[in-house]
C-alpha positions, 0 to 999 in steps of 0.5 A: 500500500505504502509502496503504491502511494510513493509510486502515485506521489512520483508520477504526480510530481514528474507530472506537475513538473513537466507542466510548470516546465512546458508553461515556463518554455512556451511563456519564454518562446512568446516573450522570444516572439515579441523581441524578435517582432518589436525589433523590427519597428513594427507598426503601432496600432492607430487610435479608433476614430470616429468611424470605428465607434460608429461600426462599433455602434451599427453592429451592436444595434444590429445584434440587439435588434436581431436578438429581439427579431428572434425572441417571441414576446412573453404573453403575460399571464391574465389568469388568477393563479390555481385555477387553470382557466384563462381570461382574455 
């Protein structure tokens, strides 16, 4: 019993090991990526003008109106409760 437990610590460990050391590989190849981009004097990215607000605004407007377009108003309930019988 005690034996398998040790077996089931070291493979938890060699496991949590080869995860801490791949995430520290790959946070060490991007920060590589964005040297090796910024020293080439990229572009910076422009500020939103007036005509990226007013997409911005056409499409949210857009995606409200589609959502109401496709959700059927709720009928309200005109009956008392408990007695089953509607009333219009």
């Amino acid at each position: 019993m005690v034996e398998s437990l040790r077996a089931a610590g070291l493979i938890s460990a060699i496991g949590i090991g080869l995860i801490f050391g791949l995430i520290l590989l790959l946070w060490g190849l991007m920060a590589l990526v964005v040297r090796v981009t910024a020293a080439r004097g990229g572009e910076q990215p422009e500020e939103p003008g007036d005509a990226t607000r007013a997409r911005a605004a056409a499409a949210a407007v857009g995606a409200y109106l589609a959502s109401e377009r496709r959700s059927p108003p709720q009928e309200p309930q005109t009956s008392p409760p408990g007695n089953g019988v509607r009333h219009q």
